[in-house]
DSSP file (Angstrom, degrees, kcal/mol; ACC not computed):
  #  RESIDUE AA STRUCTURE BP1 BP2  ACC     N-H-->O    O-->H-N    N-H-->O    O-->H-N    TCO  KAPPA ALPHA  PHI   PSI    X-CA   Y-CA   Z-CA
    1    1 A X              0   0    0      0, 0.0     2,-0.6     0, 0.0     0, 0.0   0.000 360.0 360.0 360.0 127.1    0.0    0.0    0.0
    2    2 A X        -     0   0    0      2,-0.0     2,-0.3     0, 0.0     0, 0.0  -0.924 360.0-171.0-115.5 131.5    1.8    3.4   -0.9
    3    3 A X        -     0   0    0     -2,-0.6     2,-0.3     5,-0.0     0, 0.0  -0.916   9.4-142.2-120.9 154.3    0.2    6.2    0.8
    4    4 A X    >>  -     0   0    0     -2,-0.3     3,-2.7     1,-0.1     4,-0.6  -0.888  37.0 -84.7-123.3 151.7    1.3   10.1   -0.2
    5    5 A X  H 3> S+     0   0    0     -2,-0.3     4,-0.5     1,-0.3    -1,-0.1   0.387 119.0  56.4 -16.5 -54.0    1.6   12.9    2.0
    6    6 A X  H 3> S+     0   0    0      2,-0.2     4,-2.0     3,-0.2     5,-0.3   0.669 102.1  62.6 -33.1 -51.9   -1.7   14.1    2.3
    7    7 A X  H X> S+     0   0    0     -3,-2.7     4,-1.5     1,-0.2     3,-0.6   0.999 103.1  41.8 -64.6 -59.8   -2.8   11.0    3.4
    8    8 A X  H 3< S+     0   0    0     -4,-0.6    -1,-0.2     1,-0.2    -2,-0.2   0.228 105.0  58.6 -96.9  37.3   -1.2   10.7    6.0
    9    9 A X  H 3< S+     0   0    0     -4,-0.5     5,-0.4    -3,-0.1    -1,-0.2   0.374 107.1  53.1 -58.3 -25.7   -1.4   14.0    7.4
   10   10 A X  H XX S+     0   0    0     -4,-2.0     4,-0.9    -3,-0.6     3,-0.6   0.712 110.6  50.4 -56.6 -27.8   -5.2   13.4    7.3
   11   11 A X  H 3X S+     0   0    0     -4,-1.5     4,-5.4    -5,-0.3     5,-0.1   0.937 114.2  43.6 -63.7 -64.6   -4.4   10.2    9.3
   12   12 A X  H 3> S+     0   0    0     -5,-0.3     4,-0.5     1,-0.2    -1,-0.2   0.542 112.4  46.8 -75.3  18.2   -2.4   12.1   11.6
   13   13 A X  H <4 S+     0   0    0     -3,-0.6     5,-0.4     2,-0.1    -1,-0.2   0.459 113.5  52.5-116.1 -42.3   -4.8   15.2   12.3
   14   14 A X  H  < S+     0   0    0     -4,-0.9     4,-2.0    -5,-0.4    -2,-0.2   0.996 111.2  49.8 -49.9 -42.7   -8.1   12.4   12.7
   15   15 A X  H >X S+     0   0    0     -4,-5.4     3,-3.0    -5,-0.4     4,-1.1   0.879 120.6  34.9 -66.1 -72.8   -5.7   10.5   15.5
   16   16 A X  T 3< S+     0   0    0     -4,-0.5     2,-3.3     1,-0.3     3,-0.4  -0.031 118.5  47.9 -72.4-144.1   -5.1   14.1   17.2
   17   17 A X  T 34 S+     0   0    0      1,-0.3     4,-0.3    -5,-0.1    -1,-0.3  -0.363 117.0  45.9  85.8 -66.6   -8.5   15.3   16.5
   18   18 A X  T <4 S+     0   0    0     -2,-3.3    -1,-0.3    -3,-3.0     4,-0.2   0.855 113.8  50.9 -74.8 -59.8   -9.4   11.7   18.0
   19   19 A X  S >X S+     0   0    0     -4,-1.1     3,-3.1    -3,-0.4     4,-2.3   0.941 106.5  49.2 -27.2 -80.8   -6.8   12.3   21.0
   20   20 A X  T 34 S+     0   0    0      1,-0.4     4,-0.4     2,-0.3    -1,-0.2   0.598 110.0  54.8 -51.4 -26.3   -8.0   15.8   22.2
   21   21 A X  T 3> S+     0   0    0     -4,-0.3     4,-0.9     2,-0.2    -1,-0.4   0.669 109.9  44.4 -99.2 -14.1  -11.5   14.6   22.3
   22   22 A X  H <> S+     0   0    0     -3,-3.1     4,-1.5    -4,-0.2    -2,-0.3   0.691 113.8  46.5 -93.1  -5.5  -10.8   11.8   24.4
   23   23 A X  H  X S+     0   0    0     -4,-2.3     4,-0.5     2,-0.2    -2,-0.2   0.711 106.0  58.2 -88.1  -0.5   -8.6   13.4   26.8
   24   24 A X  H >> S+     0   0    0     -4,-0.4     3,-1.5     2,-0.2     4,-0.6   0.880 108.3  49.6 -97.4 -43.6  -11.0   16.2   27.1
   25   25 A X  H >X S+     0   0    0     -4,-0.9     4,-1.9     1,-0.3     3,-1.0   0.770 111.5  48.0 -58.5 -26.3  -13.5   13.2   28.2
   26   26 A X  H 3X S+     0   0    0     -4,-1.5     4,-1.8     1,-0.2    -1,-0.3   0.672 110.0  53.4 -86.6 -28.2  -10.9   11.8   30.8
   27   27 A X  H <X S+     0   0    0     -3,-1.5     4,-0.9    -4,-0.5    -1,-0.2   0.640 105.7  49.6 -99.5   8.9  -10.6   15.1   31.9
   28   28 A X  H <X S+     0   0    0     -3,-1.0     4,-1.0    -4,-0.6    -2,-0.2   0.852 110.5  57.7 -91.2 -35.7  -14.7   15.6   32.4
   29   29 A X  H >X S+     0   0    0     -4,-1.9     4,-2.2    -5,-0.2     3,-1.1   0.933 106.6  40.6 -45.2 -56.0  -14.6   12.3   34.3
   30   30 A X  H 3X S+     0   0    0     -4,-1.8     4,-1.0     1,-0.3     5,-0.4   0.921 111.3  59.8 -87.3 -13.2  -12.2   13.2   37.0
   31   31 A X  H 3< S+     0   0    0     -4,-0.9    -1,-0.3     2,-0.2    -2,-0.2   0.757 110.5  38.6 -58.4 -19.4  -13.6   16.4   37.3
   32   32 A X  H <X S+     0   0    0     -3,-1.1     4,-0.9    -4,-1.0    -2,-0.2   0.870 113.5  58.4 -83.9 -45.8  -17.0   15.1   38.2
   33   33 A X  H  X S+     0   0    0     -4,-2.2     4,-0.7     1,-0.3    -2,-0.2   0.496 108.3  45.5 -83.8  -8.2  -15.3   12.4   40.3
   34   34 A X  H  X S+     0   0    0     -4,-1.0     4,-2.2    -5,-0.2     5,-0.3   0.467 112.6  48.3-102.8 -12.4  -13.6   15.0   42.3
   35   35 A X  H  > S+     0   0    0     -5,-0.4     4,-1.3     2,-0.2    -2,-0.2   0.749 111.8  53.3 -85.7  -2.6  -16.9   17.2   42.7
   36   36 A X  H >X S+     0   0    0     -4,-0.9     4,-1.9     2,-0.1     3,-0.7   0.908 112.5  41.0 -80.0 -56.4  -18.7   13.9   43.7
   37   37 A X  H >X S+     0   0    0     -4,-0.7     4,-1.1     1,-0.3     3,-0.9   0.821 114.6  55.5 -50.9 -51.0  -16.0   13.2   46.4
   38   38 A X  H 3X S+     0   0    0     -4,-2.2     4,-2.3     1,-0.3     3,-0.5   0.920 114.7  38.4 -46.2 -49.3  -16.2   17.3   47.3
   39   39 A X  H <X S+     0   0    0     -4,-1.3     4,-0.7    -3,-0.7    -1,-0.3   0.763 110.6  61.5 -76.2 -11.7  -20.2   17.0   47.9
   40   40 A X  H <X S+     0   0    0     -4,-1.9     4,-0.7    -3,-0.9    -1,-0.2   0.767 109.2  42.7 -85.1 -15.1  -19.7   13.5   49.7
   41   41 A X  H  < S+     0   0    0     -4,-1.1     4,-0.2    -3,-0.5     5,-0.2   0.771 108.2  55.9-102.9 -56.8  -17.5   15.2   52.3
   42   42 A X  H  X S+     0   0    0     -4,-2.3     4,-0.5    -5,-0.4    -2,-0.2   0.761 108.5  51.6 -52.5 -22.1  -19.6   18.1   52.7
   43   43 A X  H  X S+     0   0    0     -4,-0.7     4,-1.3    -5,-0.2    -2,-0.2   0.622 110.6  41.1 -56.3 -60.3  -22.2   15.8   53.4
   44   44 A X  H >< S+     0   0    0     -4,-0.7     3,-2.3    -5,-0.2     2,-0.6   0.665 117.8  57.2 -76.6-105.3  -20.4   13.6   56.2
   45   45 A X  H 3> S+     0   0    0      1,-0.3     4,-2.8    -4,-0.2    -3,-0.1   0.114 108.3  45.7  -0.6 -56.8  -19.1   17.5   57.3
   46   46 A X  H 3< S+     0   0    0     -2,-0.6    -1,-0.3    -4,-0.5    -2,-0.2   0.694 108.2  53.6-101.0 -33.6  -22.6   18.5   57.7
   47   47 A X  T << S+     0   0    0     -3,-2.3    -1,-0.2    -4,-1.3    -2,-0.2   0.852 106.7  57.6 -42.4 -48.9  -23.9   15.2   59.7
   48   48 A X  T  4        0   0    0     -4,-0.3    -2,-0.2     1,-0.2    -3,-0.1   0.999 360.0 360.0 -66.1 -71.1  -21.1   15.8   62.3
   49   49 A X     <        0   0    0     -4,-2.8    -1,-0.2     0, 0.0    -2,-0.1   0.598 360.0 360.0 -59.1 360.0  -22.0   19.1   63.3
């Protein structure tokens, strides 16, 4: 298979493209997973007193 320039620079902007949208997802995840932890502690906080 011979591929030309073009090609793969389409290749390689769909993989980053590809990237950036999953890391953006990894990064909605831990954000959530640290506001769950925030409100779960503010919760036990709010028991104690």
């Amino acid at each position: 298979m011979v591929t030309n320039y073009d090609e793969i620079m389409k290749e390689e902007n769909t993989s980053a493209k590809l990237a950036r949208k999953e890391d953006a997802e990894e990064l909605r995840k831990i954000e959530e997973e640290e506001r769950q932890e925030r409100l779960r502690r503010q919760a036990k906080k709010r028991k104690l007193l």
